[in-house]
N, C-alpha and C positions, 0 to 999 in steps of 0.2 A: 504494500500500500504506500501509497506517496504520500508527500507533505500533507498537511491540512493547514492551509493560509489562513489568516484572520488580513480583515483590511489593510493594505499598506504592508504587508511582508513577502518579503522576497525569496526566492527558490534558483539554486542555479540549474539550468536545464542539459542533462546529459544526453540529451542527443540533437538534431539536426534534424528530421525528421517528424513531423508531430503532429497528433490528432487531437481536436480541443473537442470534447464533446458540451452539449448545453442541454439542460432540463430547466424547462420553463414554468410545465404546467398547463399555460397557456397557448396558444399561435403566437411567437413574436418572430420579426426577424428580424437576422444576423447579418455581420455583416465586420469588413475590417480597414484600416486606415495605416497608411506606411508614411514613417513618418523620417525626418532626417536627424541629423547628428541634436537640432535644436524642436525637434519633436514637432516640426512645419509638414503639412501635407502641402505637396509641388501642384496639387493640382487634377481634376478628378480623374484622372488615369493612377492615380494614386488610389482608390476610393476601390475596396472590392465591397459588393450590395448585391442583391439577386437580378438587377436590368444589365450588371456585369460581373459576374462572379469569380473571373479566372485574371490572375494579375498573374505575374514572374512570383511564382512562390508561395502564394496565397491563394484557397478556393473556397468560396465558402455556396449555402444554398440556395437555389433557384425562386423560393419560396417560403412560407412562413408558415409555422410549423412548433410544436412543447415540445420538441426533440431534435436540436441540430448537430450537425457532423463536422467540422470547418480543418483543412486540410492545409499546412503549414512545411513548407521545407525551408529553412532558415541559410541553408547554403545556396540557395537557388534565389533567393532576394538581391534585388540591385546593389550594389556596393554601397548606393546613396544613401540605405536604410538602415536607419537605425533600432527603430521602432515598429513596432506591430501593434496596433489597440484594437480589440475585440468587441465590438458592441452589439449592444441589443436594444431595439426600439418595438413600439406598439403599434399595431397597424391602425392609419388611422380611417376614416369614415367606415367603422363598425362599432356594433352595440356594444366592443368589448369594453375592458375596464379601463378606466381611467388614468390610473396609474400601478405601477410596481409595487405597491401598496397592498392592494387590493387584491395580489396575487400573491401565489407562496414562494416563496426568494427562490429566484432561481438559480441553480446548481450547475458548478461549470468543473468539468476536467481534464487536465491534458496529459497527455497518455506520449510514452513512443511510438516508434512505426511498430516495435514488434510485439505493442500491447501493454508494455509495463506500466503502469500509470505512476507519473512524476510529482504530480499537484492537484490540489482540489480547493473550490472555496466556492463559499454559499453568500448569495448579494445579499445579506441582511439589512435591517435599516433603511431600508428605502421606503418613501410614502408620495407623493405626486409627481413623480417624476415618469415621465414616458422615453426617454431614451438614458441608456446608461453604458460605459466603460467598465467593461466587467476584467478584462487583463490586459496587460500590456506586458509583450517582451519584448528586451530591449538590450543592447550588445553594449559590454562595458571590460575595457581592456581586451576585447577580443572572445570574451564570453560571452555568450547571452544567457539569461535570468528569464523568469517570467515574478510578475508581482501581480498581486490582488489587489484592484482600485476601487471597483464601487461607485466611481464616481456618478453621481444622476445627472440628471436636465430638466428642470420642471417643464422647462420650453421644448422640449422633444428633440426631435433629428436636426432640426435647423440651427440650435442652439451647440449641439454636441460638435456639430462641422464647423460652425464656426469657429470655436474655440482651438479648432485646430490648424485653422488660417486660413481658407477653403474661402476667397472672395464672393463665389456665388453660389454660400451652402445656402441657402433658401431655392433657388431652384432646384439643386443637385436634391435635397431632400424632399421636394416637391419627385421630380422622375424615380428617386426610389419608393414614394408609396403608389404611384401610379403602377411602375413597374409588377408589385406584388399585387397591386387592387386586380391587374387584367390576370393576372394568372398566365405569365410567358410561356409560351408554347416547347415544350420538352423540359418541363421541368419533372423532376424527378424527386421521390417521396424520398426522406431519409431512412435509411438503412436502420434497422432495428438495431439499439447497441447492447450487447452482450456481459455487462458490467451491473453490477448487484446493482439495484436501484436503491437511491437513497429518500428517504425521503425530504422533500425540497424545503420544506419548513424548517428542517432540524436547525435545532437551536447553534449560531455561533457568535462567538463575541462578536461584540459592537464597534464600533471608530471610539478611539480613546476621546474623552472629553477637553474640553481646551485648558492647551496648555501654558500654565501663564511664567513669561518667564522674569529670570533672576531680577530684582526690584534693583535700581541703582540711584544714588543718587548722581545726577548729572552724567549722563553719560555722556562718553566721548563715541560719535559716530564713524568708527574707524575702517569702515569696512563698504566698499560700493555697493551696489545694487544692481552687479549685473556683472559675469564672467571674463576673465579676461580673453583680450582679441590675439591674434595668432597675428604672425608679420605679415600676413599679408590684409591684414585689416585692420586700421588706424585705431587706436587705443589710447584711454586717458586715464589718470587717477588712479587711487588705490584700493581695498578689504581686504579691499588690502590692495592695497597694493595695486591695482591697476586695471583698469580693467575698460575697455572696451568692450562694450556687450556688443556681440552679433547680431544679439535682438533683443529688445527689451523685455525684463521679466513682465507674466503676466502678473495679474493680482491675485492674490492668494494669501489663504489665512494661517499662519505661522504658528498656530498652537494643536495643529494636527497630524505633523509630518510622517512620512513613513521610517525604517528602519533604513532604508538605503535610497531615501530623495523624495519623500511620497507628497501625496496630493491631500488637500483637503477632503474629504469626502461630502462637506456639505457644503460646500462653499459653488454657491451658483456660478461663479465667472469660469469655470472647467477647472482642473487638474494641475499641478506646478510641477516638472521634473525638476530637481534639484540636482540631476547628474549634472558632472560636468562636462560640458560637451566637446571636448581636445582629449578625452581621456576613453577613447574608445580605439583606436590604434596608435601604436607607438611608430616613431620614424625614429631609429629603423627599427622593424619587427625582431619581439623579443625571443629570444631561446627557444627551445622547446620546454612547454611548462607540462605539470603533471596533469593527466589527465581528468576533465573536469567531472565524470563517472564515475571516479572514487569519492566523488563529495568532496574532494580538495579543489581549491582556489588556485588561479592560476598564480608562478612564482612570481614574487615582483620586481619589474626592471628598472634604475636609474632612467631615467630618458623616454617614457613608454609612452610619453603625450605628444599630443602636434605640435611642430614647429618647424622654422628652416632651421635652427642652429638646436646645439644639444642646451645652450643656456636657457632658450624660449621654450625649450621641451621641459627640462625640470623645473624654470618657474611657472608651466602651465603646470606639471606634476605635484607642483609644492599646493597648487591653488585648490588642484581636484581635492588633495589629501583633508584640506581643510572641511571641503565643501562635504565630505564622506564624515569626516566626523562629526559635522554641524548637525546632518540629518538624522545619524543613528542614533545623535545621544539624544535628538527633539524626540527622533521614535522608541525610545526608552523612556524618559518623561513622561511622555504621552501615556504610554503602556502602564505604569504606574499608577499615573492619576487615575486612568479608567478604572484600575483595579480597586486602589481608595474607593470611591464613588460605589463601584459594584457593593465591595463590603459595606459600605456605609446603607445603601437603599436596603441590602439585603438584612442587617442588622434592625431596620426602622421595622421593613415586612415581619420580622421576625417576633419585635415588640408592640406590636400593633394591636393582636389580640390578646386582650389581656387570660384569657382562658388557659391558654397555653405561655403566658411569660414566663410563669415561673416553672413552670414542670418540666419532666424530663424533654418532649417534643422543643420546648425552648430551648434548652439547653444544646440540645444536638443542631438543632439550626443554625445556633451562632457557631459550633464548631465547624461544621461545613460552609459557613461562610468564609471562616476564618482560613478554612483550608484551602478554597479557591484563591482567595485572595494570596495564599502564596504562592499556589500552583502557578496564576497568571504571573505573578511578580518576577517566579525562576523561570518561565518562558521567558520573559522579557530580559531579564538579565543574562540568559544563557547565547537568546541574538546579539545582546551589544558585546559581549563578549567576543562574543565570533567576528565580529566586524571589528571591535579593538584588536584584536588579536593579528587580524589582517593589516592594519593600517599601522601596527609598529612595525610587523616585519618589512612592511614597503618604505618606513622611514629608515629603518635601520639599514636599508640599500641605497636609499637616497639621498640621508644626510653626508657620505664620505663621498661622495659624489658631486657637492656643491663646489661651483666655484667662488674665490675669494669674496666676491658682495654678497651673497647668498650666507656663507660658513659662518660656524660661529669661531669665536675666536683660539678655541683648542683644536680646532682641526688641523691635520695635517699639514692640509695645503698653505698653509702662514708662512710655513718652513721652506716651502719652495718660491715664496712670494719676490714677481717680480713687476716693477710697473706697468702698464698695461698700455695697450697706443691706441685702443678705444675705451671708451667708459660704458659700463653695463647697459643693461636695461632696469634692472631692477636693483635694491640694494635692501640686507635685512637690520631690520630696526629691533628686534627682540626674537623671544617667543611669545606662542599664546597655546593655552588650554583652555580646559572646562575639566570641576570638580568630579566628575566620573571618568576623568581621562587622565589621570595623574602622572600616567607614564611616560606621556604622549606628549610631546610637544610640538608644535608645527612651527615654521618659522612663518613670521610676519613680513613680508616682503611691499614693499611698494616701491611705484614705480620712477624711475629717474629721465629727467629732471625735478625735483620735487614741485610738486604743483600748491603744496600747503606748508607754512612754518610748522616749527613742531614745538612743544610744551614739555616742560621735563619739571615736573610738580614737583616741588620743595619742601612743600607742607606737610602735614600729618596725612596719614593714609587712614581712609576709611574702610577698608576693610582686605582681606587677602594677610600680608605676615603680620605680626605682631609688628607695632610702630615704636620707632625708635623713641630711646628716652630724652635724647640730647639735640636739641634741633642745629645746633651747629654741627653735627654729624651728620644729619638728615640731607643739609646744603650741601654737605662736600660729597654726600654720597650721588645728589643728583647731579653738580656738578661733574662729577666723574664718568656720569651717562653722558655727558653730553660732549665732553672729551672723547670715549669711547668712540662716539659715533660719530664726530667731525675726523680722527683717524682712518677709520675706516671710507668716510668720503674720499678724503685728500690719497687713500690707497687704494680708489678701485678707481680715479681719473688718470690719463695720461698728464704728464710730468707736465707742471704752469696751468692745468686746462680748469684748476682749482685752490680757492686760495679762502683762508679761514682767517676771522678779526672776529677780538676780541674786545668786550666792553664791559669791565670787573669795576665800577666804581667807589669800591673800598676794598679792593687788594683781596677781596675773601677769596678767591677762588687759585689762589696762588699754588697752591699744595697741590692742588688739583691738578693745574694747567703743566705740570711739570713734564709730563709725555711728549707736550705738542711743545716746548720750553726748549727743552734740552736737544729737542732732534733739529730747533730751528726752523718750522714749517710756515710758523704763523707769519703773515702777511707783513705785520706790525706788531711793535711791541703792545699787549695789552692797554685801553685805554680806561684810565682813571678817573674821578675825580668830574666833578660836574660839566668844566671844561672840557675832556676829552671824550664824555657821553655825546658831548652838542657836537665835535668836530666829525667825528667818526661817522654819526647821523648826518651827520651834512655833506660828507663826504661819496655816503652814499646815495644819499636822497639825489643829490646834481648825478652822480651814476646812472638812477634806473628813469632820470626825464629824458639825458642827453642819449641814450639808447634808444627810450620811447621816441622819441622826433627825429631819431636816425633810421631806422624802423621805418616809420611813416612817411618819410622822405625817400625810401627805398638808398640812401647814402649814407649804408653800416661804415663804410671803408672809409668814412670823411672825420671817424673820433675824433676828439682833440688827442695829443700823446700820452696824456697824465689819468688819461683814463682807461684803466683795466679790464680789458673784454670776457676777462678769466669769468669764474663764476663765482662768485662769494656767497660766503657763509658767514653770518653774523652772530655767535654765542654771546648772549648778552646775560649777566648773572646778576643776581638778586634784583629784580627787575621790582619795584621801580624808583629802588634809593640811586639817588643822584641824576633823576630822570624832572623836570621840570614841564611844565605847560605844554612849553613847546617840542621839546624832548618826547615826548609821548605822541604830539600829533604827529613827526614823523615817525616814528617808532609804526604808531597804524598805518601810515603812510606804505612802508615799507613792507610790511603785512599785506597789505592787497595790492599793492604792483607790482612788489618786486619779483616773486617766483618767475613772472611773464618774460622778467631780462635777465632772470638769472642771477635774483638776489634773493636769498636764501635765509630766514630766522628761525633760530635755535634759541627759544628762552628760558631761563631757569628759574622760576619764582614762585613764590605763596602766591594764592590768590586774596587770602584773608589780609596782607600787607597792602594791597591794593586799594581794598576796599576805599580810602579817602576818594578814589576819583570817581565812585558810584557805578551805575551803569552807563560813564564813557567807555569804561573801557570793554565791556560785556563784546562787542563785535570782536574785539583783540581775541579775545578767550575762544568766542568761534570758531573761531576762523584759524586756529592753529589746531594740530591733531595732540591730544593730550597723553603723554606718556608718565611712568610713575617709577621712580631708583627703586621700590618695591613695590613688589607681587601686588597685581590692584587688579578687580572684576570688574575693570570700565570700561572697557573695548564693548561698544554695541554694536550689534548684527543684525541689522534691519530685514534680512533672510529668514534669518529662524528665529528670532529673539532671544538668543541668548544675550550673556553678558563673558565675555571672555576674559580670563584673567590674563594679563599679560605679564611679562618680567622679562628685565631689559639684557641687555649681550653684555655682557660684561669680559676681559680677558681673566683668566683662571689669577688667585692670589700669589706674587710672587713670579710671576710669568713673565718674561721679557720680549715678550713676539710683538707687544705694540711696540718699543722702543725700537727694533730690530726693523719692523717694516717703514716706520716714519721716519728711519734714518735713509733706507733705501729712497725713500722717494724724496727728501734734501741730495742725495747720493746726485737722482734722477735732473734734479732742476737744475746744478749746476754743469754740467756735463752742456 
């Protein structure tokens, strides 16, 4: 017997070859949708329905029918497909019912060619809905899976195609109910299926209840709202990190996800895939992996995403890895809360009459409550497991495989570190987790040129490690993030192509700054003292106008000579003693124009020390991505809602590899 899905869980499918059988109950018909890497149907040659039932790979039947047959060969699908989604709608202009509702959930299972049955799952939960997504399989690193969606349509066929991108699903869904209204000539009755019958009602869990996530105060929104784009399609910004959607995500409700990308189940706007869409073939194709028949997962390879270059492949690999564990820990949440909830309704039914509260029949009720409720808990925990499990061993391939802007600072490759004659794409700012992933760290990547200042909080941490006792520790601790990471700027650009100033106006940050000191990188000697806040500011402010009007003149080549085309990096510490009126209006100044020319701010400050200048300065705080010298759950995920804890790169204690490579690159400039 094969899996038994509950909504939103995933099955890998061992064969090629595959027979989905449907028990309705009622006449619906079937029917399937091929979809691509971004889950887009091209077009209604894409569409198998009963007015066309045979596509490259796909056949489903002539007619509608409580008993369908729908015939799948997954090797024989176009290259462009990625996706398979199987649905079921109500014929319309008959007496029948109204909705999915009104009928006994209909029973879907998919079988091998040589009869082995791989998966099963029962549409529960449905109530006015006339067309529905009942599976979708879909090819991920060269596997295909099948998953259990459920998704409905109150709005029927027309509703279901559009959601799938289908510009003119209203007629196309108009010709398939005509199609089955006339009764197409040589259609043929399904084949009686040979398989115990179940019955269609039978009870199966439900869609987890929503799920709400981690409460934060002020989050930092560090993460985009759309996939990053491959070289060959223009990309911006970060979630990290950068991203260029191919297409924008649809809308979709974040407190339902599945175990590996799932969809809302109630959520009228359709279905969300949360795969990543660059992580379905590797360039170049991986090893030979074990076979997917033993219920092993394929091996996992450094590089196994899209890209032209192997850098674009693992930070497309870095991005999936995220987005994998974004969804499994939502669909563990999810699984959880419904299981609370179940206990909970079933403990009220339990106490409800009072005849039976106290007696034995009570008593055994709440224990059988109590015992579902862990049964569903260890299902649940026993998928995120299996999916954690997956996603260390693919980091534990992928992290010795980063190169220098990507690594963290113990890797390897430091030791062979040489300056570089292009500057990355992307560069890492930290790691990030979530509390059920402890092991796990992903790196935080965003993209370069920075397109936002960054923030490096001074102040007391509201939650994540225990906060420090001595706030003059706290400053140099974040200070020293911020060091960390102007190094590694100045060590992933080719030699002059970046230059770092610094603005310490009471010396605090000295102890700190002694990495970037001693190798000699910094631009200028740190500037001090009220005085050299206002020159520094000023210095750069005539920078990012006299670029702007050379820009817009189309006459870059006309600078004056004393102005630096390099790109600057401004670290500005304990921000905002020694910073005046005016001092600050550039300061914001510099904040929203300057990334555009390649003016760059790194600030170090409390926000509570601010406070005098009210909400002037609240756009400042915006408009920078907020990072934290310790462990802090302020990375928000506008995908799934989480709240991601992040913790910064730091080089191991005692380590000399930062001194070693910012001497190479003073080495670099003089030469």
């Amino acid at each position: 017997m094969g899996a038994e899905l509950v909504r939103g869980q995933n099955h890998p499918l061992s064969q090629v070859r595959l027979e989905i059988r449907i028990s309705a109950g009622v006449p619906v018909l079937a029917g399937a949708t091929l979809g691509d890497e971004h889950g887009a149907v091209h077009g209604r040659q894409w569409v198998a329905h009963p007015g066309a039932p045979a596509l490259a790979g796909v056949e489903v039947p002539r007619q509608t029918a409580a008993e369908h047959r729908l015939a799948v060969d997954l090797a024989a699908l176009p290259e462009a497909v990625h996706r398979v989604d199987v649905f079921l709608a109500l014929p319309t202009g008959t007496a029948g019912p109204l909705g999915f509702g009104a009928v006994p959930a209909p029973h879907t299972t998919v079988s091998g060619h040589d009869g082995t049955e791989l998966a099963c799952y029962t549409l529960t939960g449905l109530d006015t809905e006339t067309a529905v997504i009942a599976l979708e399989l879909y090819r991920r690193q060269g596997a295909w899976k099948v998953r259990a969606m459920g998704q409905g349509y109150a709005s029927g066929l027309p509703a279901l195609l559009a959601d799938r991108g289908l510009p003119d699903a209203d007629d196309l869904a108009t010709a398939i109910q005509e199609a089955v209204g006339q009764g197409l000539p040589g259609a043929t009755p399904v084949p009686p299926t040979d398989r115990d019958t179940r019955t269609t009602s039978a009870a199966a869990p439900q869609a987890p209840p929503a799920h709400q996530a981690v409460p934060t105060s002020q989050p930092t929104t560090a993460f985009p709202s759309s996939p990053p784009a491959s070289a060959s399609q223009p990309a911006t910004g970060s979630h990290s990190s950068a991203s260029g959607p191919a297409e924008p995500p649809r809308s979709y409700d974040p407190q339902s996800p599945d175990e590996d990308g799932g969809p809302d189940p109630h959520q009228p706007g359709g279905p969300v895939d949360y795969t990543h869409p660059r992580r379905t073939r590797g360039l170049p194709p991986p090893p030979p992996a074990p076979s997917v028949a033993d219920g092993q997962p394929p091996r996992p390879v450094a590089g196994d995403a899209v890209g032209w270059s192997m850098e674009e492949r693992l930070y497309n690999q870095v991005w999936g890895m995220f987005e994998d564990l974004a969804r499994t820990t939502a669909a563990y949440r999810s699984a959880i809360d419904f299981a609370d909830s179940r206990l909970e309704k079933e403990l009220d039914q339990a106490l409800a009459d009072p005849r039976t509260r106290l007696g034995t029949a009570g008593g055994a009720a709440r224990e059988a409550a109590h015992a579902r409720r862990t049964q569903l808990a260890g299902q649940a925990r026993a998928a995120f497991d299996r999916d954690l499990a997956q996603l260390i061993a693919e980091a534990e391939v992928v992290e010795p495989a980063l190169p220098p802007a990507y690594a963290r600072w113990d890797s390897p490759v430091w030791h062979a570190y040489r300056v570089p004659a292009e500057p990355p794409m992307a560069l890492r700012l930290g790691d990030v987790h979530l509390p059920e992933s402890a092991p796990l760290r992903i790196p935080l990547l965003v993209r370069l040129p920075l397109e936002r200042g960054l923030w490096i909080d001074s102040g007391p941490s509201a939650a994540g490690a225990a906060p420090l006792t001595d706030p003059a520790e706290l400053r140099h601790l974040a200070m020293s993030v911020a060091v960390a990471l102007a190094a590694r700027l100045l060590a992933v650009h080719p030699a002059g192509e970046f230059a770092v100033q610094v603005v310490d106006p009471a010396g605090a940050g000295t102890r700190a700054l002694l990495p970037l000191t001693r190798a000699g990188v910094l631009a200028s000697p740190a500037a001090t003292g009220a005085a050299g806040v206002s020159q520094t500011l000023e210095r750069l402010t005539r920078r990012v106008d006299l670029v702007q009007m050379a820009v817009r003149g189309g006459a870059a080549e006309s600078l004056p000579a004393d102005v630096d085309t390099a790109q600057q990096l401004l670290i500005v510490n304990d921000f905002p003693h020694g910073f005046d009126d005016r001092s600050v209006t550039r300061l914001r100044y510099l904040a929203d124009e300057g990334p555009a020319v390649g003016v760059h701010l790194l600030l170090v400050a409390d926000r509570e020390e601010a406070t005098a200048y009210g909400p002037l300065l609240d756009p400042l705080w915006r408009s920078l991505l907020r990072l934290t010298p310790l462990p802090d759950d302020h990375l928000a995920d506008p995908w799934i809602g989480h709240a991601w804890t992040y913790e910064p790169s730091l080089p191991p204690a005692g380590d000399r590899i930062v001194h070693a490579v910012l001497t190479e690159v003073a080495r670099a400039r003089t030469k």
